[in-house]
Structure formats: C-alpha cells, structure tokens
PDB file of the backbone (N, CA, C, O) and the ligand in Angstrom, with CONECT records:
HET     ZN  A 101       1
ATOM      1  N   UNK A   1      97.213 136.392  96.108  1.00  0.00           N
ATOM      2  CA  UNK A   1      96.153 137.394  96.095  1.00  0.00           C
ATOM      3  C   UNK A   1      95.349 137.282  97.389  1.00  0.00           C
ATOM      4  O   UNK A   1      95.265 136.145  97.856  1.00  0.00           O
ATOM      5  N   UNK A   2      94.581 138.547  98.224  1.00  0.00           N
ATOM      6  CA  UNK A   2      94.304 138.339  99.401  1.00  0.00           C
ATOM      7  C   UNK A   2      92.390 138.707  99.167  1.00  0.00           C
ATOM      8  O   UNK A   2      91.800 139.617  98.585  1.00  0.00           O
ATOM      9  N   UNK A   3      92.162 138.125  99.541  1.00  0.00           N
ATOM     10  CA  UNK A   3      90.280 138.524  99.772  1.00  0.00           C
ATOM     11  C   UNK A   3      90.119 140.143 100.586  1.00  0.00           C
ATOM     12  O   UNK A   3      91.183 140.746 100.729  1.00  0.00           O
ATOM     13  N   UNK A   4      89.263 140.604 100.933  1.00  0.00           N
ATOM     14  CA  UNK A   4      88.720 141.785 101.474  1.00  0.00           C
ATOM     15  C   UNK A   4      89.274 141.093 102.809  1.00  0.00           C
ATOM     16  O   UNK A   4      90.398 141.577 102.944  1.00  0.00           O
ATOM     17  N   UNK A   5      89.058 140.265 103.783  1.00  0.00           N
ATOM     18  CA  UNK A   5      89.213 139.620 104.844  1.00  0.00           C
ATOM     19  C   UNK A   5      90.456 139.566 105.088  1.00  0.00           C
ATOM     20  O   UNK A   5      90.670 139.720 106.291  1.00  0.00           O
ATOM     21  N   UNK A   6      91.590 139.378 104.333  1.00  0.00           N
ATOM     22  CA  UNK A   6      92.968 139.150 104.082  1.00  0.00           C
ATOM     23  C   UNK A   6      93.080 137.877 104.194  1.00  0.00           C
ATOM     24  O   UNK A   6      94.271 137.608 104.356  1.00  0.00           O
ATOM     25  N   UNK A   7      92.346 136.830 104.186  1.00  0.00           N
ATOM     26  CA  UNK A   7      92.644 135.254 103.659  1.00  0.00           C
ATOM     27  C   UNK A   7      93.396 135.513 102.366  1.00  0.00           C
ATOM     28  O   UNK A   7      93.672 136.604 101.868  1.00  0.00           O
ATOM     29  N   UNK A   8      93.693 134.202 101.887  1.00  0.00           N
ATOM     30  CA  UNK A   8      93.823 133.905 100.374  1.00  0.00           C
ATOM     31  C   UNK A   8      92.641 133.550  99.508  1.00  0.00           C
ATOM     32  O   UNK A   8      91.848 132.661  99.819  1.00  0.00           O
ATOM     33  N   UNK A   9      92.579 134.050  98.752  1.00  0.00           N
ATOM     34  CA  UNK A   9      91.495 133.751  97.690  1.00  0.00           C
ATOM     35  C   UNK A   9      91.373 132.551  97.253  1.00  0.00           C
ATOM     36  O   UNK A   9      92.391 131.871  97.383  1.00  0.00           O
ATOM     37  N   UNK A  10      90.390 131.996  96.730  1.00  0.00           N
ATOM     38  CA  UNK A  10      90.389 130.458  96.286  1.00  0.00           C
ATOM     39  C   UNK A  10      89.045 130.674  95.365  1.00  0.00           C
ATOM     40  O   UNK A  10      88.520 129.626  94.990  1.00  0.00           O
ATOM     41  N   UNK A  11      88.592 131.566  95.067  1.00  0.00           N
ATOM     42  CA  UNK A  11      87.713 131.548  94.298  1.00  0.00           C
ATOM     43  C   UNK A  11      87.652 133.147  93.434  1.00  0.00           C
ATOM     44  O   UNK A  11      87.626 134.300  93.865  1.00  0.00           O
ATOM     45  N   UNK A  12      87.646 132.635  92.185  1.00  0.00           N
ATOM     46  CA  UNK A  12      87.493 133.652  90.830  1.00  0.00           C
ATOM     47  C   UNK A  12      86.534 133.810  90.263  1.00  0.00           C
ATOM     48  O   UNK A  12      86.755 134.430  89.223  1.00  0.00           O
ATOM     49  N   UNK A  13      85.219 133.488  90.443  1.00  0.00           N
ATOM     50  CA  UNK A  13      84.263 134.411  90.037  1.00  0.00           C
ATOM     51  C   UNK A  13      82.994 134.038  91.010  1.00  0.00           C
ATOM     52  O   UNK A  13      82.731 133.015  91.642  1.00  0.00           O
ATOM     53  N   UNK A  14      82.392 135.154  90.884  1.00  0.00           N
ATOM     54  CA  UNK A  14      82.033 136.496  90.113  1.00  0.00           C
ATOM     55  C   UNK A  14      83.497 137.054  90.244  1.00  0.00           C
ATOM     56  O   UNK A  14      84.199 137.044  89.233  1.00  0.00           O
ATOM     57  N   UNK A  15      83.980 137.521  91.379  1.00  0.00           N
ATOM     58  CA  UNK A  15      84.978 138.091  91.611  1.00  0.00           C
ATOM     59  C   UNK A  15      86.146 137.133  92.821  1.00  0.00           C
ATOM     60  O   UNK A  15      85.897 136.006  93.251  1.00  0.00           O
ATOM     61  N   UNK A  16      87.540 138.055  93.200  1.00  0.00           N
ATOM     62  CA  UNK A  16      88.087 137.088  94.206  1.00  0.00           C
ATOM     63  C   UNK A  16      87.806 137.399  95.286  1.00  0.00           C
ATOM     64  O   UNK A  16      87.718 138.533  95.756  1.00  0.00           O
ATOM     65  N   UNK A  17      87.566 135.944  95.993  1.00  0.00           N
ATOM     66  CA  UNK A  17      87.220 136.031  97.183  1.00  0.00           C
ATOM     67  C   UNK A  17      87.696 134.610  98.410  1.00  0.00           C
ATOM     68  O   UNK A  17      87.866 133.445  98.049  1.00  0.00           O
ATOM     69  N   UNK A  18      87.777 134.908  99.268  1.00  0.00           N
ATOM     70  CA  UNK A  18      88.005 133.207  99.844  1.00  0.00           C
ATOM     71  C   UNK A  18      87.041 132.815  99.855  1.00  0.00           C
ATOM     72  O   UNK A  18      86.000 133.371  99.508  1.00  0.00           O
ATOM     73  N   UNK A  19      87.212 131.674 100.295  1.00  0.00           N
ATOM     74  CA  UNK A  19      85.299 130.420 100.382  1.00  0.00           C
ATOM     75  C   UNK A  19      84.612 131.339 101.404  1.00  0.00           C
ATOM     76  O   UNK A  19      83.776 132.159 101.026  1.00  0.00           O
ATOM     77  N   UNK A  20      84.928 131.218 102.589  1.00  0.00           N
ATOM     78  CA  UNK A  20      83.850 131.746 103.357  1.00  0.00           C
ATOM     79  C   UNK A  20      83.211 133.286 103.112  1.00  0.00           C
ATOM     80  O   UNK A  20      82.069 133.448 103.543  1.00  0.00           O
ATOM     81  N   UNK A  21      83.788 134.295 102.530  1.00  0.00           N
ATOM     82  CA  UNK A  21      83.594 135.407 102.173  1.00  0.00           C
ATOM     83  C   UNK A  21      82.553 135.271 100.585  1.00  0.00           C
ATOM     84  O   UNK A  21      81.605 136.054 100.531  1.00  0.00           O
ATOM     85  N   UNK A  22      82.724 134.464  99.570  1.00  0.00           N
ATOM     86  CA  UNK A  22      82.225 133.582  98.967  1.00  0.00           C
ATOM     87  C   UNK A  22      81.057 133.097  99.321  1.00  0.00           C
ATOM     88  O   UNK A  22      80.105 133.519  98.664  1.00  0.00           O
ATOM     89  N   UNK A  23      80.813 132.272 100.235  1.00  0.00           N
ATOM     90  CA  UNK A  23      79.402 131.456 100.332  1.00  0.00           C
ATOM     91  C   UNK A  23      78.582 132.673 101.258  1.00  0.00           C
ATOM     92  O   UNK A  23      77.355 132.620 101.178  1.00  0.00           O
ATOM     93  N   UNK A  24      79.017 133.486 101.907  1.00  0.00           N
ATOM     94  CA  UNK A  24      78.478 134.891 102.385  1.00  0.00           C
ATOM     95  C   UNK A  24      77.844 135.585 101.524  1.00  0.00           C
ATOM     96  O   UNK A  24      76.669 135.921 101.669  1.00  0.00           O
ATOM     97  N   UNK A  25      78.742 135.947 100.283  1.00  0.00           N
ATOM     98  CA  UNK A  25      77.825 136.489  99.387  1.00  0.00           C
ATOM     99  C   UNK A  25      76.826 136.037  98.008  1.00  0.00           C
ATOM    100  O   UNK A  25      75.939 136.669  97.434  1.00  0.00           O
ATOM    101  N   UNK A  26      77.472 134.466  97.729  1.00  0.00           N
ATOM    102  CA  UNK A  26      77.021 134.265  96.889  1.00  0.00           C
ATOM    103  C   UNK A  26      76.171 132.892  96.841  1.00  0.00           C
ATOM    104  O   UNK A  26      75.498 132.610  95.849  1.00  0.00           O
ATOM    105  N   UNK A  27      76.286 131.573  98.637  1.00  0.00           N
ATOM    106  CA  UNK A  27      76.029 130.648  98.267  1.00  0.00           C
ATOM    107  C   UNK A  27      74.502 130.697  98.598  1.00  0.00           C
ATOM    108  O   UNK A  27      74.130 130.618  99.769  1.00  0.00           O
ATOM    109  N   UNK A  28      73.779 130.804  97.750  1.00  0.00           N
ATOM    110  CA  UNK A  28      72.096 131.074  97.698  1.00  0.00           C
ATOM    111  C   UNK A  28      71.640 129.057  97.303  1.00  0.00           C
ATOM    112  O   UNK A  28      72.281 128.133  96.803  1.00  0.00           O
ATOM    113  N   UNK A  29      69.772 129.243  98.057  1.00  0.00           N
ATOM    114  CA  UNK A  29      69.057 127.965  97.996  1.00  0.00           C
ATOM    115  C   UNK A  29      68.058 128.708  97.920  1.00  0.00           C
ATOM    116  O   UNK A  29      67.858 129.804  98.444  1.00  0.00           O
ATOM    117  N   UNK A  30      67.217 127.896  97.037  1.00  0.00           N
ATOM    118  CA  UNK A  30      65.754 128.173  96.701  1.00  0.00           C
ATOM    119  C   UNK A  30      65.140 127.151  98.181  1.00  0.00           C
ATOM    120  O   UNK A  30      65.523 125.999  98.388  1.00  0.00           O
ATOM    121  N   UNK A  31      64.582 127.571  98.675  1.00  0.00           N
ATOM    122  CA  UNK A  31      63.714 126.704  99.588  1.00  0.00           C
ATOM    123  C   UNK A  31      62.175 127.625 100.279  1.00  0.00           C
ATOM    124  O   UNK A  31      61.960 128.766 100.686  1.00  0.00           O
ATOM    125  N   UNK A  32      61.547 126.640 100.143  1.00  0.00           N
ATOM    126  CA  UNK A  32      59.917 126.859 100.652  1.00  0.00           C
ATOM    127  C   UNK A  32      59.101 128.428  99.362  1.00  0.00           C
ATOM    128  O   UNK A  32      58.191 129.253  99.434  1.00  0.00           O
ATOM    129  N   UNK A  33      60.053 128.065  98.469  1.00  0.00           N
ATOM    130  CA  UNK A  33      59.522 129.436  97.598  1.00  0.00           C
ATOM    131  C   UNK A  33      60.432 130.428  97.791  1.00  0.00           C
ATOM    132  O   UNK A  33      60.141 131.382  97.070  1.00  0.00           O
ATOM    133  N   UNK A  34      61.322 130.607  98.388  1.00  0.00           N
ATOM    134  CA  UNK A  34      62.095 131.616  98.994  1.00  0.00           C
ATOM    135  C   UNK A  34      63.963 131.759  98.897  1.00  0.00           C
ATOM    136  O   UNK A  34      64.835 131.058  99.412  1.00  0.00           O
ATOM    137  N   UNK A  35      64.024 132.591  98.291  1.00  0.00           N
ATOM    138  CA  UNK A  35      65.709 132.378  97.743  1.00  0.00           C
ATOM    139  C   UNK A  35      66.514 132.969  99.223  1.00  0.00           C
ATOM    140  O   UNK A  35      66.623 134.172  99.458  1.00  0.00           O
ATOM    141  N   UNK A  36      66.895 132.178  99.890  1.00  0.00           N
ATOM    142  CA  UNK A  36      67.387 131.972 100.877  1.00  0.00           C
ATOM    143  C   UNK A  36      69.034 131.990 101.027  1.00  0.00           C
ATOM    144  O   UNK A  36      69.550 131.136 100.307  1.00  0.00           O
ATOM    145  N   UNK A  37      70.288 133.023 102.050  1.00  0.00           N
ATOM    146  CA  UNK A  37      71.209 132.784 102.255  1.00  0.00           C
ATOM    147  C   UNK A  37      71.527 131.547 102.751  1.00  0.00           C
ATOM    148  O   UNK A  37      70.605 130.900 103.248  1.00  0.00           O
ATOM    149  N   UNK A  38      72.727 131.032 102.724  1.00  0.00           N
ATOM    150  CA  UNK A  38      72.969 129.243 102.829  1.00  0.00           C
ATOM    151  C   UNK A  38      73.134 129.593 104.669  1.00  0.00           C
ATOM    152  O   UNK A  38      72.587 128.794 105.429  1.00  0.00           O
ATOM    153  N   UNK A  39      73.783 130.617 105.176  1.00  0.00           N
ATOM    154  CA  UNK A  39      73.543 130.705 106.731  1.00  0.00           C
ATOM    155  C   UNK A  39      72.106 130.992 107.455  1.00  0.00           C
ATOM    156  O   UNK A  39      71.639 130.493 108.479  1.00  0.00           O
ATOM    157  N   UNK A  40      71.462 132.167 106.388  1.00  0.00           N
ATOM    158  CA  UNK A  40      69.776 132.140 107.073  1.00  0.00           C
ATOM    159  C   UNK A  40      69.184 130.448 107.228  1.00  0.00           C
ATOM    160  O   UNK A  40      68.911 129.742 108.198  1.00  0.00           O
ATOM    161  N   UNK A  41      69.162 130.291 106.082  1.00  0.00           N
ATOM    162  CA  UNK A  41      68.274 129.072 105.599  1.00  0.00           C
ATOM    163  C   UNK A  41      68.834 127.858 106.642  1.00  0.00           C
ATOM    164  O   UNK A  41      68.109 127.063 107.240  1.00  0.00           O
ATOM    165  N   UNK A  42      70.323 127.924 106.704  1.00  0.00           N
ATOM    166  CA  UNK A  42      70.796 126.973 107.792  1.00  0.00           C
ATOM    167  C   UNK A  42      70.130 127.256 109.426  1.00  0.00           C
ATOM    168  O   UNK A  42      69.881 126.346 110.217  1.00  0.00           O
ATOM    169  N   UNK A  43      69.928 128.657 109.683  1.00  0.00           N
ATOM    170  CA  UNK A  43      69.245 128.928 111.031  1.00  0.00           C
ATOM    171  C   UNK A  43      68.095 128.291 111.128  1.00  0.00           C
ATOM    172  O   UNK A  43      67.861 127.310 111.834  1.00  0.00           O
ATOM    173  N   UNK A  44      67.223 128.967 110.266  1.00  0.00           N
ATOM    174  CA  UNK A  44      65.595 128.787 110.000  1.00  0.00           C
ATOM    175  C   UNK A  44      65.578 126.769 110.446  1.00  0.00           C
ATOM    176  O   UNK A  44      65.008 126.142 111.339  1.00  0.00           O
ATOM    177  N   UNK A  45      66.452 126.364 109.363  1.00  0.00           N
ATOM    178  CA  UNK A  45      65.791 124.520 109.624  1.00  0.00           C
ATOM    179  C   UNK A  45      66.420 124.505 111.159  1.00  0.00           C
ATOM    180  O   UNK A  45      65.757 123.822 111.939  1.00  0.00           O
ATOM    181  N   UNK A  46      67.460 125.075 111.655  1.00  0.00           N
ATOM    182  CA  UNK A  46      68.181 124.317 113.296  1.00  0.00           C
ATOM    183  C   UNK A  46      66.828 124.917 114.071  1.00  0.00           C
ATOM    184  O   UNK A  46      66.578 124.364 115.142  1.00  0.00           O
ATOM    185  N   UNK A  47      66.073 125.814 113.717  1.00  0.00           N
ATOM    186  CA  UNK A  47      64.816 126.758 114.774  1.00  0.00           C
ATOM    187  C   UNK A  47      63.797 125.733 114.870  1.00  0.00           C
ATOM    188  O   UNK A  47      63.290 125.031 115.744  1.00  0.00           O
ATOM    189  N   UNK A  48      63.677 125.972 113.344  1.00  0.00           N
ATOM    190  CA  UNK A  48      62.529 124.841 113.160  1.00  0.00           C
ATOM    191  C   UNK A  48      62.287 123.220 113.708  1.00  0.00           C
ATOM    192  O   UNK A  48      61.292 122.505 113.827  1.00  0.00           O
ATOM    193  N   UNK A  49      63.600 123.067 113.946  1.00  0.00           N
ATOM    194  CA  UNK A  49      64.432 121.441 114.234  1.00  0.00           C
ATOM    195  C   UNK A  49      64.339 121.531 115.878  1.00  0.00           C
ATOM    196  O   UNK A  49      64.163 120.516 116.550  1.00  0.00           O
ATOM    197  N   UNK A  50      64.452 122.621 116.363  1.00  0.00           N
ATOM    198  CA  UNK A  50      64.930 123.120 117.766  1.00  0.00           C
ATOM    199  C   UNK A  50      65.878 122.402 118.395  1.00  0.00           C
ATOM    200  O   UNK A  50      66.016 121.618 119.335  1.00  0.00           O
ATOM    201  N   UNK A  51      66.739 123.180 117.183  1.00  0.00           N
ATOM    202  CA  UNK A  51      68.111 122.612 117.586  1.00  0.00           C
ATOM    203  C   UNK A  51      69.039 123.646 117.446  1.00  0.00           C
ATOM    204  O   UNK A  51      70.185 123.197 117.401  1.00  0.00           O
ATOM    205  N   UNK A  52      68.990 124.569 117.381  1.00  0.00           N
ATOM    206  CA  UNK A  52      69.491 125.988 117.258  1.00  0.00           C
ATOM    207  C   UNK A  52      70.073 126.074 118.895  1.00  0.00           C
ATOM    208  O   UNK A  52      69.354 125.618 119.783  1.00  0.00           O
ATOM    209  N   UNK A  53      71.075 126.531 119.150  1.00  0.00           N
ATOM    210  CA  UNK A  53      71.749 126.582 120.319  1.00  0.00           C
ATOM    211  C   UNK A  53      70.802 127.920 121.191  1.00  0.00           C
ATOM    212  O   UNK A  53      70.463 128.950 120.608  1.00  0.00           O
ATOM    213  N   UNK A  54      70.494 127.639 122.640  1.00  0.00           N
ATOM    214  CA  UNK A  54      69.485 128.202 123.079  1.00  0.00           C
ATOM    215  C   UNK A  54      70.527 129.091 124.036  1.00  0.00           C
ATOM    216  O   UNK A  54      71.595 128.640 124.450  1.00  0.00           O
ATOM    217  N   UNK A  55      69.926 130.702 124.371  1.00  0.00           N
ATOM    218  CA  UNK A  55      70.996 131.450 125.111  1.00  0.00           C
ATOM    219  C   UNK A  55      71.371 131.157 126.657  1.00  0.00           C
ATOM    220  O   UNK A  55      72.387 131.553 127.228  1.00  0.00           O
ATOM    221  N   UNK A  56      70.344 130.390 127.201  1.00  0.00           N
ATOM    222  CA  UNK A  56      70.861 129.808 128.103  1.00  0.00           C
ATOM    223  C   UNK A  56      71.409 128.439 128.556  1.00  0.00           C
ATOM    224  O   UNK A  56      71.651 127.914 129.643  1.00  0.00           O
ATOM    225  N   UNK A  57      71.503 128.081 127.229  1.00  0.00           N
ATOM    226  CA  UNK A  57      72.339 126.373 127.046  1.00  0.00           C
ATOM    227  C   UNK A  57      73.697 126.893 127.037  1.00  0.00           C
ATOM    228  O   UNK A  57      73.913 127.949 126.442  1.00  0.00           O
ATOM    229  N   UNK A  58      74.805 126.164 127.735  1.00  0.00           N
ATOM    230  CA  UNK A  58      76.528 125.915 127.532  1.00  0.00           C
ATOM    231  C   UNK A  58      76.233 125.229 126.149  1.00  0.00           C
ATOM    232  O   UNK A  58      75.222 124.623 125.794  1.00  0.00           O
ATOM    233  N   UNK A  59      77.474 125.508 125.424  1.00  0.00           N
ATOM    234  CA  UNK A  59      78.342 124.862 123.982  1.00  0.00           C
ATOM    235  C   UNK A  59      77.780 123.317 124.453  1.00  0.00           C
ATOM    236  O   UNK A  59      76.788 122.957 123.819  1.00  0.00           O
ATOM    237  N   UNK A  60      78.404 122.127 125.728  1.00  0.00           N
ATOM    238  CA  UNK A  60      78.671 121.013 126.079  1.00  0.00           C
ATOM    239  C   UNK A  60      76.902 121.089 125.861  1.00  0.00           C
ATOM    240  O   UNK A  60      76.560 120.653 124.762  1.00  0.00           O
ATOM    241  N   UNK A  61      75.880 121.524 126.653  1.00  0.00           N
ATOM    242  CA  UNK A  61      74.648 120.921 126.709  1.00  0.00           C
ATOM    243  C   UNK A  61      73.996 121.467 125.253  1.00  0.00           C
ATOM    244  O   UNK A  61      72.802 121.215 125.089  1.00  0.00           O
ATOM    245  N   UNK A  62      74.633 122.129 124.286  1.00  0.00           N
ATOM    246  CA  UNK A  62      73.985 122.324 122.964  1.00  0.00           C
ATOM    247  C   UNK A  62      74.429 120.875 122.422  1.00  0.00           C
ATOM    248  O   UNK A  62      73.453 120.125 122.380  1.00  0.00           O
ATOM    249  N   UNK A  63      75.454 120.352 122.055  1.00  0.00           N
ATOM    250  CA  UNK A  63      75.973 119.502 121.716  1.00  0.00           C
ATOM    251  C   UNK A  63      75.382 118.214 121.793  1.00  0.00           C
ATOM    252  O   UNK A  63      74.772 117.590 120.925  1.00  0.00           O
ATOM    253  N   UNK A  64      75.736 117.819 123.315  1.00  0.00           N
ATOM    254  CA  UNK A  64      74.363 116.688 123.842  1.00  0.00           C
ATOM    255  C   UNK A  64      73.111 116.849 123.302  1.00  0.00           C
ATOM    256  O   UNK A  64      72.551 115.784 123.041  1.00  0.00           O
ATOM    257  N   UNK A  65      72.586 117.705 123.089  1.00  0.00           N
ATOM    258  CA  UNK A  65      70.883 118.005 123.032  1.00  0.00           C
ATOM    259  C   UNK A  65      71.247 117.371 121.354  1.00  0.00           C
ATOM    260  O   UNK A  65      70.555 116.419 120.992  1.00  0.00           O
ATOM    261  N   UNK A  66      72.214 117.855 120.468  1.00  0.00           N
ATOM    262  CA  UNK A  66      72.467 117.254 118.957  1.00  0.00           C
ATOM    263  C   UNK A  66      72.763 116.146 118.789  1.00  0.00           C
ATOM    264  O   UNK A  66      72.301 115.518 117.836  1.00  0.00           O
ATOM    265  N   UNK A  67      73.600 115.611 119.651  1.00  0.00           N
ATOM    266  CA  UNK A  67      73.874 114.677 119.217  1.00  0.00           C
ATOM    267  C   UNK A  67      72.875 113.633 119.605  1.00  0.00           C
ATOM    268  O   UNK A  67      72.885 112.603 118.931  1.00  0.00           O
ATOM    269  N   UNK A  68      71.786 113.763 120.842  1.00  0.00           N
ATOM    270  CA  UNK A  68      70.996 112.598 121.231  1.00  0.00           C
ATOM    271  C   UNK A  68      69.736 112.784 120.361  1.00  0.00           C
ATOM    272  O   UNK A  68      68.836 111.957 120.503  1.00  0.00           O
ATOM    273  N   UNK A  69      69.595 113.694 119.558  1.00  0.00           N
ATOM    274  CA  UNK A  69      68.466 114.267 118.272  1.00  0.00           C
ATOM    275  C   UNK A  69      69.534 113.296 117.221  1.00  0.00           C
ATOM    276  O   UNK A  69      69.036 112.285 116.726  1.00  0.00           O
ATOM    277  N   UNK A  70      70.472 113.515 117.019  1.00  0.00           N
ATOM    278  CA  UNK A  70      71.121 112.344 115.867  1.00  0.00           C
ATOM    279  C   UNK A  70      71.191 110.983 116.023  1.00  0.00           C
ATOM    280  O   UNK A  70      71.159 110.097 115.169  1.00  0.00           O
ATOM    281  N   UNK A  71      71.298 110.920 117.285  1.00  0.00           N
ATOM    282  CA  UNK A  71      71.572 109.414 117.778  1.00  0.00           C
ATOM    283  C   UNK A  71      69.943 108.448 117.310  1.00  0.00           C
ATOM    284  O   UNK A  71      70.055 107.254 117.030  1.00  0.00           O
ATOM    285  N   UNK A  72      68.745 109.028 117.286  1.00  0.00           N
ATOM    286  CA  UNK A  72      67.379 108.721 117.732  1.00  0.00           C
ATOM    287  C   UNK A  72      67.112 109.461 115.774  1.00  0.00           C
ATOM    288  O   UNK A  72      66.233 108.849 115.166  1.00  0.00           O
ATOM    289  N   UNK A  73      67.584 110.246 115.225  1.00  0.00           N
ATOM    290  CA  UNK A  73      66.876 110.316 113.915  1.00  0.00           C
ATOM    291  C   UNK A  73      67.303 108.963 113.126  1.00  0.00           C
ATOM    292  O   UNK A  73      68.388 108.390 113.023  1.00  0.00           O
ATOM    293  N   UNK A  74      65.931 108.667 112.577  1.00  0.00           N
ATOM    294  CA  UNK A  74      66.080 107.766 111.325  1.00  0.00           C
ATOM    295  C   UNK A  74      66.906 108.216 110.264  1.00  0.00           C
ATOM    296  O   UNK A  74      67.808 107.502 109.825  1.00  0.00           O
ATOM    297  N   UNK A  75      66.577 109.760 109.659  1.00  0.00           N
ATOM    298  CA  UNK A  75      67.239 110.335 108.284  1.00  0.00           C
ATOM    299  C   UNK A  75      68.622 109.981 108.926  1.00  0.00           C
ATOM    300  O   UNK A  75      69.130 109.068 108.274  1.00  0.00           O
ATOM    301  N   UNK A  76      69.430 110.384 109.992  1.00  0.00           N
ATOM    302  CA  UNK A  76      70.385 110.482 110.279  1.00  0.00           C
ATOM    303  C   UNK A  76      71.517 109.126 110.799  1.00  0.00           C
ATOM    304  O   UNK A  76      72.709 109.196 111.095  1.00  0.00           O
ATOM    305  N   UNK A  77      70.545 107.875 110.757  1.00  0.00           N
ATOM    306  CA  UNK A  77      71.296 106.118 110.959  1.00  0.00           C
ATOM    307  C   UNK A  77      71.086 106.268 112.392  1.00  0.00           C
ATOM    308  O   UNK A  77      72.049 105.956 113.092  1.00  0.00           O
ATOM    309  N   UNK A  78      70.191 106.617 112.890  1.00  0.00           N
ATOM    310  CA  UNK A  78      70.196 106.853 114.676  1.00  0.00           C
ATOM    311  C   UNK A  78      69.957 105.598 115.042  1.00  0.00           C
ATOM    312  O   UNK A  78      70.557 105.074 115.980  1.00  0.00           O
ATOM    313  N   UNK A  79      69.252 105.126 114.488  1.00  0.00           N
ATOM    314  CA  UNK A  79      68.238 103.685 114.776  1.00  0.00           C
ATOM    315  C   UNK A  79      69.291 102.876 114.719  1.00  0.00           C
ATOM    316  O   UNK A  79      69.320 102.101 115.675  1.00  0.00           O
ATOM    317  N   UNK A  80      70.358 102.733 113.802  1.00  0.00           N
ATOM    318  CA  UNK A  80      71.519 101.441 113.223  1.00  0.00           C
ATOM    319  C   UNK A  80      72.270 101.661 114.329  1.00  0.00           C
ATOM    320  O   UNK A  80      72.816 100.704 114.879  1.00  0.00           O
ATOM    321  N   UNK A  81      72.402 102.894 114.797  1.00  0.00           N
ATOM    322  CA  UNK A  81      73.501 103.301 115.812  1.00  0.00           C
ATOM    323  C   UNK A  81      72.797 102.670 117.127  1.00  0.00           C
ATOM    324  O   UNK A  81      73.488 101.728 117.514  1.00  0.00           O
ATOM    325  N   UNK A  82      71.744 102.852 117.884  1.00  0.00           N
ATOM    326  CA  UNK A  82      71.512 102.499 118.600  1.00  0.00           C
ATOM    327  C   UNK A  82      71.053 101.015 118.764  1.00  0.00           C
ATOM    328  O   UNK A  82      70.907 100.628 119.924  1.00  0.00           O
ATOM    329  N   UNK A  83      70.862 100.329 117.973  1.00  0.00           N
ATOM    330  CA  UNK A  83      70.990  99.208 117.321  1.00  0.00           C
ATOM    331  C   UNK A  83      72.361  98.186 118.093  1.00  0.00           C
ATOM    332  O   UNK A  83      72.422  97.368 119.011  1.00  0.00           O
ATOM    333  N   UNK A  84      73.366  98.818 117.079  1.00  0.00           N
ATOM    334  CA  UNK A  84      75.039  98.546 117.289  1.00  0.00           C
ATOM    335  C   UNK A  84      74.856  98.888 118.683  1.00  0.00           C
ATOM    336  O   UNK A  84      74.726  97.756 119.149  1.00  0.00           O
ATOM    337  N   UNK A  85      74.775  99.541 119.495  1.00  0.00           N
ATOM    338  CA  UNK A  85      75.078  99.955 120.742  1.00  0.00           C
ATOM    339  C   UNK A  85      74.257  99.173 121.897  1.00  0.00           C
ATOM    340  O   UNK A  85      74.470  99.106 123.108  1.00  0.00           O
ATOM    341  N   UNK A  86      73.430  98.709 121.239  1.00  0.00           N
ATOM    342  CA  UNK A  86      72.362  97.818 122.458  1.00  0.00           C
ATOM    343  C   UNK A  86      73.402  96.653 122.411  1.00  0.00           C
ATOM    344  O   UNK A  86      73.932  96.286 123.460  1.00  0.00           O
ATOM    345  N   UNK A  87      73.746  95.989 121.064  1.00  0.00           N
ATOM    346  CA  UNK A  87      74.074  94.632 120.919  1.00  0.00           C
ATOM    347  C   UNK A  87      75.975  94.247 121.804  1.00  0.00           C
ATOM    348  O   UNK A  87      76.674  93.253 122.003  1.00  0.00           O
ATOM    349  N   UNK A  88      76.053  95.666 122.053  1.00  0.00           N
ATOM    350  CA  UNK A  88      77.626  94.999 122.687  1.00  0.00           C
ATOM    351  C   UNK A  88      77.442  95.397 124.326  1.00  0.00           C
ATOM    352  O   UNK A  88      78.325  95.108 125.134  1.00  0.00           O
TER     353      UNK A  88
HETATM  354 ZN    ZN A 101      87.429 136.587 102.697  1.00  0.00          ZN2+
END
C-alpha cells in the first residue's frame, strides 16, 4: 500500500500513511499551554536555544556552532565529555 507521497505506509490509523507524512499530520505536543506541531515546536526550542541554522551560516559552521553548544551543555554530558577529553 502506498501513502499520498508514494512511500510505503507503516502506519494505520487514523488513516494510511508513512511515518513522516504521519508525524506531519498527526505528531502533536502540548507545550507552554500551546498544542504545538512536533516540527513547529522543534523550531521554536532550536530559536529559542539559538541554535536554529542561521541564513548566512554553511551546513559545516551550523554543525560546529551544535556541536560545541553540546560539547559544554550539562543536560547534554558536555561536562563528562570534556572531562574525558582533558584527561588523555
Ligand atoms: Zn507519505
């Protein structure tokens, strides 16, 4: 069976659809009071984070800018990592 997209379907309800055509229409989050698409809501925190890829950043210097924001977050083991990395 093929989705609107012409993938294969992998998901039966509400209706068929593939995953990504799927979490497009249906994968919803309640956040800040606000019933939020799972791609809006994903923008909004990378904006908020300012980490959202900027139009005059390359792919390579979006990347760097993430990964040295991961390397340095606590939520994210930045600290253990840089840690491990001092000690060798
Ligand atoms: Zn699809």
């Amino acid at each position: 069976m093929k989705c609107r997209c012409g993938k294969r379907v992998t998901q039966l309800w509400p209706t068929s659809l593939c995953d990504t055509c799927w979490a497009e229409d249906y994968s919803k989050q309640w956040y800040g009071g606000k019933l939020w698409g799972f791609k809006h809501l994903f923008k909004a925190l990378l904006l908020e984070r300012n980490l959202f890829k900027k139009d005059d950043e390359t792919k390579d210097e979006w990347y760097t800018r993430c990964k040295e924001k991961a390397l340095t977050s606590k939520l994210l083991g930045g600290k253990i990592y840089a840690k491990k990395t001092k000690a060798t």
